[in-house]
N, C-alpha and C positions, 0 to 999 in steps of 0.2 A: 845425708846419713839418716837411720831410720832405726826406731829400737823395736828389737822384736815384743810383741804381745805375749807376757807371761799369761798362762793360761789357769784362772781361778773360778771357781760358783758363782761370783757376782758377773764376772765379763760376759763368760758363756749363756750365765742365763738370759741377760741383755741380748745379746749375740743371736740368741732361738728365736727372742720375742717371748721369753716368756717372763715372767714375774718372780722378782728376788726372792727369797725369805726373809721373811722378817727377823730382825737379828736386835737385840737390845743390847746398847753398849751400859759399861760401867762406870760412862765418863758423871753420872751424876753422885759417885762416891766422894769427888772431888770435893762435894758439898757440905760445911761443916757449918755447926750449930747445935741445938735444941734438937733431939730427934724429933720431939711433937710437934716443931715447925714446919706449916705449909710446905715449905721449899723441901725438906725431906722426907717428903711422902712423894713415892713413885707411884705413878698413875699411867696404866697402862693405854697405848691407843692404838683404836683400830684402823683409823683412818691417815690416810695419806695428809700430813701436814703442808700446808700451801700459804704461811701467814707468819710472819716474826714473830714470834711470843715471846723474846723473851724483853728484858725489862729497857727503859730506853739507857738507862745508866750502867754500864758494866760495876761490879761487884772491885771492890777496889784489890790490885794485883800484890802480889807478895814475894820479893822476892826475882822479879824479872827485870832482866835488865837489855838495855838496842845500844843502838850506834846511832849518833846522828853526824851529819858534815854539814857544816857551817863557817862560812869566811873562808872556804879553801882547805880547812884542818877536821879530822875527825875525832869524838869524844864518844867515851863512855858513857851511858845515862842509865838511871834507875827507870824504869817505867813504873810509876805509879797509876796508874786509871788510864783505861782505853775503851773508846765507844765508837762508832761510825763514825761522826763527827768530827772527834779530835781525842788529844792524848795528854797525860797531866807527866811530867819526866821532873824528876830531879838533877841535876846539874851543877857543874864547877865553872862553867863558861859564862858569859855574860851578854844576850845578843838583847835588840831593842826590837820594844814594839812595832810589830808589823813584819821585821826581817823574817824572811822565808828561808827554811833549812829543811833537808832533806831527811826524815825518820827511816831506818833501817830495820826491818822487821825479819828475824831469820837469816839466812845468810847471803839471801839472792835480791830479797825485795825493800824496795823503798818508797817511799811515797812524800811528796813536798807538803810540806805543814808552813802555818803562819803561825804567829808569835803574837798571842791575843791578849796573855797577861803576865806580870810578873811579878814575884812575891818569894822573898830571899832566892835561897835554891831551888825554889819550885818555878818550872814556866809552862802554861798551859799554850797546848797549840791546837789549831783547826786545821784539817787536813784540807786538801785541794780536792774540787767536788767530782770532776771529769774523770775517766779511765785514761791514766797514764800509757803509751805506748813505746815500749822498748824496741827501738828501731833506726836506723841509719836517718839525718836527716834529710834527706830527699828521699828514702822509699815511704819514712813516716808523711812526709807531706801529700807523695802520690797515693796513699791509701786512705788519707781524709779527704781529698779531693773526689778520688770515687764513690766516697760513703756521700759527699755532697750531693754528688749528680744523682746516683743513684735512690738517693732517698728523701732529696729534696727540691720537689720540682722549681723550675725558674721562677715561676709565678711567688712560691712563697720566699725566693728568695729577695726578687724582687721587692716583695712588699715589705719586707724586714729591713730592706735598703733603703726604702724611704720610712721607715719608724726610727731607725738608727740616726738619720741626716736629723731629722725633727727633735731626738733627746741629744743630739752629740752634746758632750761637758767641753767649755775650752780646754785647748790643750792642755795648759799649765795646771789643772786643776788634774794632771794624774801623777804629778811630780814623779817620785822614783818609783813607784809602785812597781812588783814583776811584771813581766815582759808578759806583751799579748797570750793566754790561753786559749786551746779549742774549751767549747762549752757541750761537749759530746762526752755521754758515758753510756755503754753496753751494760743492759741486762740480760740473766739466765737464770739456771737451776743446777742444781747441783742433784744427782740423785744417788743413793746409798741406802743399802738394806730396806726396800720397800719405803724411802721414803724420801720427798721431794721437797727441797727448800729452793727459793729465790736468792738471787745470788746479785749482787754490785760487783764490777770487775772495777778493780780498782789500777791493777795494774797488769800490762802481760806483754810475753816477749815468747821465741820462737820456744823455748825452753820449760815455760809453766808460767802460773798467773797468781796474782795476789786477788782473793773475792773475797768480798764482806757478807757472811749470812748467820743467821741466826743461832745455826749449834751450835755444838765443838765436834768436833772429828778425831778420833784416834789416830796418831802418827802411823801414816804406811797404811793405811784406810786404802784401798782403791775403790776411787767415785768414775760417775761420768759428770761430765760438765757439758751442759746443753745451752748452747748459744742461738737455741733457735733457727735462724736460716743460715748465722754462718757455720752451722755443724757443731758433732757431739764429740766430745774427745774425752779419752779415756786417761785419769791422772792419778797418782799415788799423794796421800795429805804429807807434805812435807813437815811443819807446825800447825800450831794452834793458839791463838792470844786474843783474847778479848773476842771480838765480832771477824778478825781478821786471821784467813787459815790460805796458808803460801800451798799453794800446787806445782808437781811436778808432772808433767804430763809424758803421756807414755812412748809417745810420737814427737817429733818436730811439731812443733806447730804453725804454718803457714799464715802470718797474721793477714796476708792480704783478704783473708775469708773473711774478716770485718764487712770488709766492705757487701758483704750478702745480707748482713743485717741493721734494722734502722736501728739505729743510737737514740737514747731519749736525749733531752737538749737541758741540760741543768740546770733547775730551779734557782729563781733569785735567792730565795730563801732557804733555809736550814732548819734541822733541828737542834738547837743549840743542847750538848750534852751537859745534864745541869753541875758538872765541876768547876766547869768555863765562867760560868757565873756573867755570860755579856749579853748584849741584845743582838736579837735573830736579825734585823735590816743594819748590822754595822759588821757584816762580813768583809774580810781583804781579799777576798774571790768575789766578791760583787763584781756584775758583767762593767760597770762603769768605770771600775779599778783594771780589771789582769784580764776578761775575759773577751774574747771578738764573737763578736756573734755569725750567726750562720753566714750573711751577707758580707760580710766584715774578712768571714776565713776563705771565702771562695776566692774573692780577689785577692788575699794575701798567698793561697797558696797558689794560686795561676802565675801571679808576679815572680814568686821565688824558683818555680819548674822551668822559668823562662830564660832564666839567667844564665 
């Protein structure tokens, strides 16, 4: 099933090849304070933006509240502070350092967090570093397996197979930790009114995708979302919170087109957002805890298509 293309200025001018107009949204009214502050003075630009600017700590939230699931039950939460990294939620639940729960952002998307600290009803969590994909699990396994072959020749896998035998932790030393992760996340851009930001896909399924970038987007915005070699697709901004804006795309989306492009491989390390208050090398997504590395996923997911 297939949605037809409503037809607007932004699509078709894409559509010709020719160049949007520039269009200046009003999302920085949102912006309170001191008129004579930095922050609200508008400065117009002429150029195509290609860089995060904005600050590494989201501006603390007011007034917004998610869903998380946890132990099998869902709850209400405040969100207090949201940044790339992780999210600061007020809470009536009580989960333990390190448990892993699922943040609900908007009504479609989620993303798994860990549980990094806690302090009364406040718990601060780090999100999971990789692109989530929403998928059956055997067609999710046959499309990281292609993005493997596909983009990561034997040779290096190889040699990551004997790096991996040379650091292996004994077993015991991973106690409960979550279950093996890929360590693969897709980047792009997002492009809208004459202008182009870089995008983190955090999450996507045939339906729309959760990406992490830099502006805010007006609700019902229609963007393209350029994933490079696996194609551009045309999507409506469902929300907007912190760094994190839920897409609904216009089409199906065929996740198998992943596999056309290479995935970056997920830094050990982080930027830890400074709410979190922990150190950058004491991640619960560190590859030695939750994550298989490239060599590590090829065999696991050959093992499990085999079955």
């Amino acid at each position: 099933m297939s949605v037809e293309i409503p037809r607007n200025s932004f699509r078709a001018s894409i559509l010709r090849g020719e160049k949007p107009p520039l269009v200046i949204e009003d999302k920085n009214r949102r912006l309170q304070g001191d008129g004579d502050a930095l922050e609200s003075v508008l400065v117009s630009r002429s150029e195509t933006r290609r860089g995060n600017h904005r600050e590494k700590d989201r501006h603390r939230l007011t007034g917004e509240t998610a869903t998380v699931r946890y132990d099998g039950q869902q709850h209400d939460v405040e969100l207090v502070n949201l940044s790339s990294g992780g999210a600061m939620i007020r809470a009536d639940f009580g989960p333990k350092l390190w448990d892993i729960i699922q943040l609900q952002l908007g009504d479609t998307f989620s993303l798994d967090a860990a549980v990094r600290w806690l302090k009364g009803d406040l718990i601060g969590l780090e999100f999971a570093h990789e692109t989530q994909i929403e998928a059956d699990p055997r067609e999710r396994a046959e499309i990281l397996l292609s993005v493997i072959k596909r983009s990561f020749d034997d040779q290096e896998i190889y040699l990551e197979a004997l790096e991996d035998a040379a650091e292996a932790e004994p077993e015991e030393d991973l106690g409960s930790r979550d279950e093996k992760r890929h360590p693969l996340i897709w980047m792009g851009e997002v492009h809208y009114a004459h202008d182009s930001n870089p995008v983190r896909l955090r999450n996507v399924s045939e339906g729309g995708a959760l990406v992490e970038v830099a502006v805010d987007y007006p609700v019902g915005a229609e963007v393209l979302l350029d994933l490079h070699a696996a194609g551009q697709f045309f999507a409506s901004v469902m929300w907007s919170c912190g760094d994190q804006v839920g897409l609904r795309f216009t089409k199906l989306f065929d996740i198998k087109c992943l596999a056309n492009a290479r995935p970056e491989i997920t830094p050990h390390s982080w930027t830890v957002p400074g709410f979190l208050d922990v150190a950058e090398d004491d991640s619960p997504w560190h590859t030695q805890w939750s994550r298989s590395s490239i060599a590590e996923l090829h065999s696991e997911l050959e093992g499990f298509l085999k079955r």
